[in-house]
C-alpha positions as CSV (number, residue, x, y, z in Angstrom):
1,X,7.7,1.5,28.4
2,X,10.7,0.2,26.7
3,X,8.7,-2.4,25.4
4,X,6.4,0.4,23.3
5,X,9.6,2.2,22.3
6,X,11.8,-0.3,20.6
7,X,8.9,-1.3,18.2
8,X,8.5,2.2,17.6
9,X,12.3,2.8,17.4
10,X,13.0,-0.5,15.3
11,X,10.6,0.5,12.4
12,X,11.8,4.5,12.3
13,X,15.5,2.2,11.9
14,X,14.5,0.7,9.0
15,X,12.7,3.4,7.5
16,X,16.4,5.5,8.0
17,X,18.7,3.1,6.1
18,X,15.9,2.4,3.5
19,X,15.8,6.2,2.9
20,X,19.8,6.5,3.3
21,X,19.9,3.4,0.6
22,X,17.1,5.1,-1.8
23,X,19.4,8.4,-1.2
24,X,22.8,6.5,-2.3
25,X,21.0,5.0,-5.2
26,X,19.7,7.8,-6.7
27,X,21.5,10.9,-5.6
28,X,23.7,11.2,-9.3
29,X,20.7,10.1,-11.3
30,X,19.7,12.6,-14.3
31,X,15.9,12.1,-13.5
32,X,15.0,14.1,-16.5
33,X,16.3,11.2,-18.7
34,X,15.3,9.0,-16.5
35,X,11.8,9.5,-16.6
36,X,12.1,9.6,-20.0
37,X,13.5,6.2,-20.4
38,X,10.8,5.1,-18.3
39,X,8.0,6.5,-20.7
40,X,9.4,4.5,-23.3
41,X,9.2,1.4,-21.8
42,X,6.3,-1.0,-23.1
43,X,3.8,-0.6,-20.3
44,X,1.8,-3.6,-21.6
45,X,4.6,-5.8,-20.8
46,X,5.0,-4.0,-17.6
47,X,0.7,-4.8,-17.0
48,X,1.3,-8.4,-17.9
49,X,4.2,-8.3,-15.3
50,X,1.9,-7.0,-12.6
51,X,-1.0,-9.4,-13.8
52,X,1.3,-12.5,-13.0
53,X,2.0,-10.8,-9.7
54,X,-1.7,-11.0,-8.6
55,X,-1.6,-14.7,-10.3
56,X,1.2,-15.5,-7.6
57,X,-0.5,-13.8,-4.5
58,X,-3.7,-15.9,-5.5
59,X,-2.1,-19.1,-5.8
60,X,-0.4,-18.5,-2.1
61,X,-3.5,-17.7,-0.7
62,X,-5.1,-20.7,-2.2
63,X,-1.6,-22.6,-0.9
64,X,-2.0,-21.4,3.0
65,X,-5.8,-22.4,2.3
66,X,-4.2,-26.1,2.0
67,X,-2.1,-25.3,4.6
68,X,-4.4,-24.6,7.2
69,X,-7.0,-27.5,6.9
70,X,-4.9,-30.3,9.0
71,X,-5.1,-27.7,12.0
72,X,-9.3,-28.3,11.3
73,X,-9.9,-25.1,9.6
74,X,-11.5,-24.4,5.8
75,X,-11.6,-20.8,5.4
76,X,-12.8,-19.3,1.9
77,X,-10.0,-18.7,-0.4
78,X,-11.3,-15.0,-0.8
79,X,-10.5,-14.3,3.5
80,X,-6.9,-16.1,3.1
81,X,-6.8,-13.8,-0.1
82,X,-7.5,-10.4,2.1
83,X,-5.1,-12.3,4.6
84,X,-2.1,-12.8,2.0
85,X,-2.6,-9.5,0.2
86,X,-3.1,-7.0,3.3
87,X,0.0,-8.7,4.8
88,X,2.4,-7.9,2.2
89,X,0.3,-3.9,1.7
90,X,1.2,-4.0,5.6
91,X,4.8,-5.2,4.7
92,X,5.8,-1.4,2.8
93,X,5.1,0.3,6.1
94,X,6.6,-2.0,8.4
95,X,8.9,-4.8,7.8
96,X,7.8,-8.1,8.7
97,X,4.8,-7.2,10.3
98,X,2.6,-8.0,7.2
99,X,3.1,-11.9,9.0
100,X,1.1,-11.0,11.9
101,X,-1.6,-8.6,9.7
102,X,-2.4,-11.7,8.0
103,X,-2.9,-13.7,10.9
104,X,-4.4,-11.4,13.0
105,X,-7.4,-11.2,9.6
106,X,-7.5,-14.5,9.5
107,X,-8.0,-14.6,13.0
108,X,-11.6,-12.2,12.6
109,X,-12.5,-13.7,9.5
110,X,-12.3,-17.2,10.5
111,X,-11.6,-17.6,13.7
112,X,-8.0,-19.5,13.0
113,X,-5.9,-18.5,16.3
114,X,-3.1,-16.9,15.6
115,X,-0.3,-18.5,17.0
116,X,-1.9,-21.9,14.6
117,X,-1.5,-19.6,11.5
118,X,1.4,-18.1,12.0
119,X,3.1,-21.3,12.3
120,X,2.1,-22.1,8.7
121,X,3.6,-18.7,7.6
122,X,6.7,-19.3,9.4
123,X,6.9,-22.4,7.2
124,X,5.9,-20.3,4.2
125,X,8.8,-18.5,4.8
126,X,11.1,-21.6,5.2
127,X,10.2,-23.2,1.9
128,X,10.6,-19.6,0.2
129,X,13.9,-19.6,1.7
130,X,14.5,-23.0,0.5
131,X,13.4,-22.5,-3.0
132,X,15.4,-18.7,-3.2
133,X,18.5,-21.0,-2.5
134,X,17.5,-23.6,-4.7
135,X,17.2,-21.0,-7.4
136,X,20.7,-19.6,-6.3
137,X,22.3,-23.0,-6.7
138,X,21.1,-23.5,-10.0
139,X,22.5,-20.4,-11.0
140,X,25.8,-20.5,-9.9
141,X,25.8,-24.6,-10.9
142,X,25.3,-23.4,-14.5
143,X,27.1,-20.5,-15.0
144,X,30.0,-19.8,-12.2
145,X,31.9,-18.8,-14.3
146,X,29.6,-15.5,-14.8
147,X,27.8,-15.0,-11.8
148,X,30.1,-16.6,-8.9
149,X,32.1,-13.3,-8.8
150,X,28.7,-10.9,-8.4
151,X,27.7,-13.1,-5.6
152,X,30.6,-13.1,-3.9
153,X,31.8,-9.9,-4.5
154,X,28.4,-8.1,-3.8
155,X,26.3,-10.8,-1.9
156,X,28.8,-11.2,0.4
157,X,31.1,-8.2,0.6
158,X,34.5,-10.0,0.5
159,X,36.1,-12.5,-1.6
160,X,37.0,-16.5,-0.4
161,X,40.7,-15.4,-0.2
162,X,40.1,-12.4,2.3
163,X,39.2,-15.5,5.2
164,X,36.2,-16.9,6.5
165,X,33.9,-14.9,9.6
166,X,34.2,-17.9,11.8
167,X,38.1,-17.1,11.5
168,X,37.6,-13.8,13.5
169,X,38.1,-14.1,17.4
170,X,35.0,-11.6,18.4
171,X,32.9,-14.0,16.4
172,X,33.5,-17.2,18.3
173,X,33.9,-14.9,21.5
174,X,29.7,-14.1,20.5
175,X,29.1,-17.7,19.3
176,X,30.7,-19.4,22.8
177,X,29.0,-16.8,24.5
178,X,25.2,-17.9,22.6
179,X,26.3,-21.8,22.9
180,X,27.0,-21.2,27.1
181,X,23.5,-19.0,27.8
182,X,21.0,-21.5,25.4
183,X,23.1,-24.5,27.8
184,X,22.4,-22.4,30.8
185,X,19.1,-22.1,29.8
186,X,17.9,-25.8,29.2
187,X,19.8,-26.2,32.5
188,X,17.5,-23.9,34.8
189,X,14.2,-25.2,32.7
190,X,14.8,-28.4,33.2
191,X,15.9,-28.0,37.0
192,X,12.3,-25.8,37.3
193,X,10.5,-27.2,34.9
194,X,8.1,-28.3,37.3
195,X,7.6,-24.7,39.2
196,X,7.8,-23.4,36.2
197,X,4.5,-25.3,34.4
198,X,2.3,-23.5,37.6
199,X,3.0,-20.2,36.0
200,X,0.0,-19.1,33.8
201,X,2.8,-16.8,32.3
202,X,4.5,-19.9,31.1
203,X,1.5,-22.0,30.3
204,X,0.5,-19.2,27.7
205,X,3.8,-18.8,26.3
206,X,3.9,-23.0,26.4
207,X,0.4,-23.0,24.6
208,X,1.6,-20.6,22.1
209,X,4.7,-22.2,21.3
210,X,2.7,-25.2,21.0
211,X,0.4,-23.5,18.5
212,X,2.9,-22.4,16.1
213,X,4.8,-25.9,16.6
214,X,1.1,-27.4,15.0
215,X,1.4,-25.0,12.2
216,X,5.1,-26.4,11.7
217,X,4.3,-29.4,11.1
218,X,1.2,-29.2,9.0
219,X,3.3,-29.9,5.8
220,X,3.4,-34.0,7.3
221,X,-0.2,-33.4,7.9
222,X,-1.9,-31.8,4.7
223,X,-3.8,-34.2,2.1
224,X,-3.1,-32.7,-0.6
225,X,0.5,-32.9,-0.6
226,X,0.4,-33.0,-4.8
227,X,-1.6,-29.4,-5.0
228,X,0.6,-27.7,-2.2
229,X,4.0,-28.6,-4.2
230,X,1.8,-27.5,-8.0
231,X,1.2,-23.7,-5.8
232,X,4.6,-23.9,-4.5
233,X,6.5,-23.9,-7.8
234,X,3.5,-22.1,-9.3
235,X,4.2,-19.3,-7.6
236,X,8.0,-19.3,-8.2
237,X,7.4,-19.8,-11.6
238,X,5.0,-16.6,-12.1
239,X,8.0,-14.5,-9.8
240,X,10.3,-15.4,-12.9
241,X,8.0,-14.7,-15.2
242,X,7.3,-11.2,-13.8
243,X,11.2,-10.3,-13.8
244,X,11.3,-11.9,-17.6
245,X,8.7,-10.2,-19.1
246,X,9.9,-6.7,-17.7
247,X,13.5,-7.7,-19.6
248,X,11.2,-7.4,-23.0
249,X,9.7,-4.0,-21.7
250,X,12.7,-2.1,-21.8
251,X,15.5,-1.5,-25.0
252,X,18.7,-1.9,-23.1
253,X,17.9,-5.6,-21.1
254,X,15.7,-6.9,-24.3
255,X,18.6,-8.6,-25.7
256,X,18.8,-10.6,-22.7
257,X,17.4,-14.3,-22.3
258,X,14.9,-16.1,-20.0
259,X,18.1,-17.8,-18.2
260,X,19.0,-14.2,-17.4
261,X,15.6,-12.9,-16.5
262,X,16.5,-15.9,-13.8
263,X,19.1,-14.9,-12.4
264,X,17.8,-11.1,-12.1
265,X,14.7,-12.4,-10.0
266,X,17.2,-14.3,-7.9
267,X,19.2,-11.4,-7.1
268,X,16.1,-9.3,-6.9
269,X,14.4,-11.3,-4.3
270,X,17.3,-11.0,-2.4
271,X,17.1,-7.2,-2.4
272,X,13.2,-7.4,-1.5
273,X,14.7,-9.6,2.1
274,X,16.5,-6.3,3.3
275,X,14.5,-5.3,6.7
276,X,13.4,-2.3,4.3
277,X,10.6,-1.3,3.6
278,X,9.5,-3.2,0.1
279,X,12.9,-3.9,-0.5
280,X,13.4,0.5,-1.1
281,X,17.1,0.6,-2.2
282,X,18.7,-2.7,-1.7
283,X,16.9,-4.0,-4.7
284,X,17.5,-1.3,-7.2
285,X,21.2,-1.4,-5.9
286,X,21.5,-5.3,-6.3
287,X,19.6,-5.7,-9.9
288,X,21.9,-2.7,-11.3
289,X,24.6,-3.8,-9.9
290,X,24.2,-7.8,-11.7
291,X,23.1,-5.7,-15.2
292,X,26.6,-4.6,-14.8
293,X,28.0,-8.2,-15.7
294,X,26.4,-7.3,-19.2
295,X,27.6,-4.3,-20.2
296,X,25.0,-2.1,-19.3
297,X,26.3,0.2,-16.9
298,X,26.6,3.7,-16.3
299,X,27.5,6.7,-18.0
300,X,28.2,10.4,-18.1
301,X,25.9,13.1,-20.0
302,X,28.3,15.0,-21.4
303,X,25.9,18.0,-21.5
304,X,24.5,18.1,-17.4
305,X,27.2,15.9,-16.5
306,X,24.6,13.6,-14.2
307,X,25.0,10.1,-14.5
308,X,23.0,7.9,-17.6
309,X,21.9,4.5,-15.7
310,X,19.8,2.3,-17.8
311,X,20.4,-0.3,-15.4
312,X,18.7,1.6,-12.7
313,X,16.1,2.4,-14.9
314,X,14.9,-1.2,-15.0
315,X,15.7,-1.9,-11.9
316,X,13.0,1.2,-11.2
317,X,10.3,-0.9,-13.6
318,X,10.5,-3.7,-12.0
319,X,10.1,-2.5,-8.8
320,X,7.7,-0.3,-9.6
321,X,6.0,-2.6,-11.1
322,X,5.7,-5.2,-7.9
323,X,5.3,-1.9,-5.6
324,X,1.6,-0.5,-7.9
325,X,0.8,-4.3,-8.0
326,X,1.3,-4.8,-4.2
327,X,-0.7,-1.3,-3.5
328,X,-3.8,-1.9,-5.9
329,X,-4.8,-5.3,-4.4
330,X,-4.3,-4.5,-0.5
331,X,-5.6,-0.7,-0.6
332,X,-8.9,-3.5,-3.1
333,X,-8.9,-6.6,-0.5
334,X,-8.4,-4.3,2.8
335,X,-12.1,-2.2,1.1
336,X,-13.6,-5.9,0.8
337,X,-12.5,-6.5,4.9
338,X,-13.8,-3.8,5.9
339,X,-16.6,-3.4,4.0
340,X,-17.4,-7.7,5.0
341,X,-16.7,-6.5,8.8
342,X,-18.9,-4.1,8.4
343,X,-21.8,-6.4,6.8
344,X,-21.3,-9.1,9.4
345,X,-21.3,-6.7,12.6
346,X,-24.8,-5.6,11.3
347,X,-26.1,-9.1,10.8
348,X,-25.0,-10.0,13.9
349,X,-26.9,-6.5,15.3
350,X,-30.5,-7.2,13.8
């Protein structure tokens, strides 16, 4: 039972603090203005935005296409497409589990177990990681000086003089505690190890494991090494230009440059890694927060006394933006699934 419930529980979680965060965000906004500013954006800007997005998502399913063929599976780009799209449609409903939506699709389509393909989005994940910190670097490597404050102030909620984390006792309490039950644990493997390897509980967990180890390690597999690093910054480079093109879209940010438009996809993408859904909150929070190192921050109306925040407002557009992208082509590739499930199941009937 308690297995069925903390899913459950875990996911109505999330969905609180992303509705407390949208609450906090918004609660003094003057949406009457608001909407207005929005209205006045330039919505072909905002299209091309969105366009690029669906540029991106192709190129990564193309990318996990590359990924997959050293575990001896070709699948068409158009199933890793329903894969990669559905995954992150699944994503705005429940955090995270648009990784196993696009495996378990994968898995029908194709055939490609699950624990195989899921071991290539695990390193997916690693090399976004890596290229989100990348990104970070350069930013901070070029212009400290204006954006090493905003990181450290809201990144990481204290400042280098207020003391390091590893400086508290309760936190090397909890890490002496980890370090003695993982030592504890290699202990009693190795000790059973061979009672252990009867188990068919074990040998499916050990198979499984083993599974998403092969996916791992794909990246020292793949043959085309030169197309998987073009997708890889390909992508990257279409997330920048989504964020810059929105800077044009909108009076207040259009003075800004594409170095900027830079650094507001970096702190962007780290809103959309809150474990909320689609990012709801943290982002618009983060983006208008770094529009304040440029003077445009918030204001009173003197006439309904609600607040005037253009940064929120294009914090709203961008969002927006990547949210109606993200709907469009899952509600679009989950109708082609379906509809291809349903083709197959009556081929396979007659």
């Amino acid at each position: 039972m308690n297995k069925k419930i903390w899913p459950a529980l875990r996911n109505y979680i999330f969905l609180a603090i992303g509705v407390a965060l949208i609450y906090l965000v918004f609660k003094d906004v003057d949406f009457v203005w608001m909407w207005n500013e929005i209205k006045g954006a330039r919505f072909f800007l905002i299209f091309l935005s969105m366009f690029c997005g669906v540029i991106a998502m192709a190129s990564r399913a193309w990318r996990w296409r590359i990924m997959l063929e050293p575990l001896g599976f070709k699948p068409s780009f158009l199933h890793c497409l329903y894969g990669v799209s559905i995954g992150y449609f699944a994503n705005i409903a429940l955090p995270r589990m648009g990784e196993v939506v696009r495996c378990t699709i994968l898995n029908q389509t194709d055939n490609v177990p699950v624990n195989q393909s899921f071991g290539t989005v695990i390193l997916e994940r690693v090399i976004d990681v890596f290229m989100l910190g990348s990104l970070i670097g350069l930013v901070l490597v070029t212009r400290m000086d204006l954006f090493g404050d905003f990181f450290m102030k809201e990144l990481f909620q204290k400042k280098a003089s207020q003391g390091s984390i590893f400086e508290n006792t309760q936190f090397q309490l909890i890490i002496g505690l980890l370090a003695l039950t993982i030592l504890l644990f290699v202990f009693l493997f190795f000790k059973f190890k061979h009672q252990l390897l009867k188990r068919s509980l074990f040998q499916k967990l050990s198979n499984f494991l083993k599974g998403i180890g092969d996916g791992l390690f794909t990246i020292f597999k793949m043959k085309k090494k030169g197309w998987f690093v073009f997708h890889t910054l390909f992508i990257w480079t279409n997330y920048f230009i989504m964020t810059w093109i929105c800077v044009y879209a909108y009076d207040p940010t259009s003075m800004l440059n594409a170095f900027d438009g830079l650094f507001l996809m970096v702190v962007g993408g780290l809103g959309m890694t809150a474990p909320v859904q689609g990012g709801f909150g943290a982002f618009h929070y983060l983006v208008e927060k770094a529009l304040m190192i440029y003077q445009i921050s918030p204001s009173i109306n003197p006439i309904t006394g609600s607040e005037i925040r253009p940064g929120l407002v294009f914090a709203t557009i961008v969002h927006s933006a990547q949210f109606v992208m993200t709907v469009l082509m899952g509600t679009l590739t989950l109708i082609g699934f379906t509809l291809g499930r349903r083709k197959n199941k009556a081929n396979h009937a007659s």
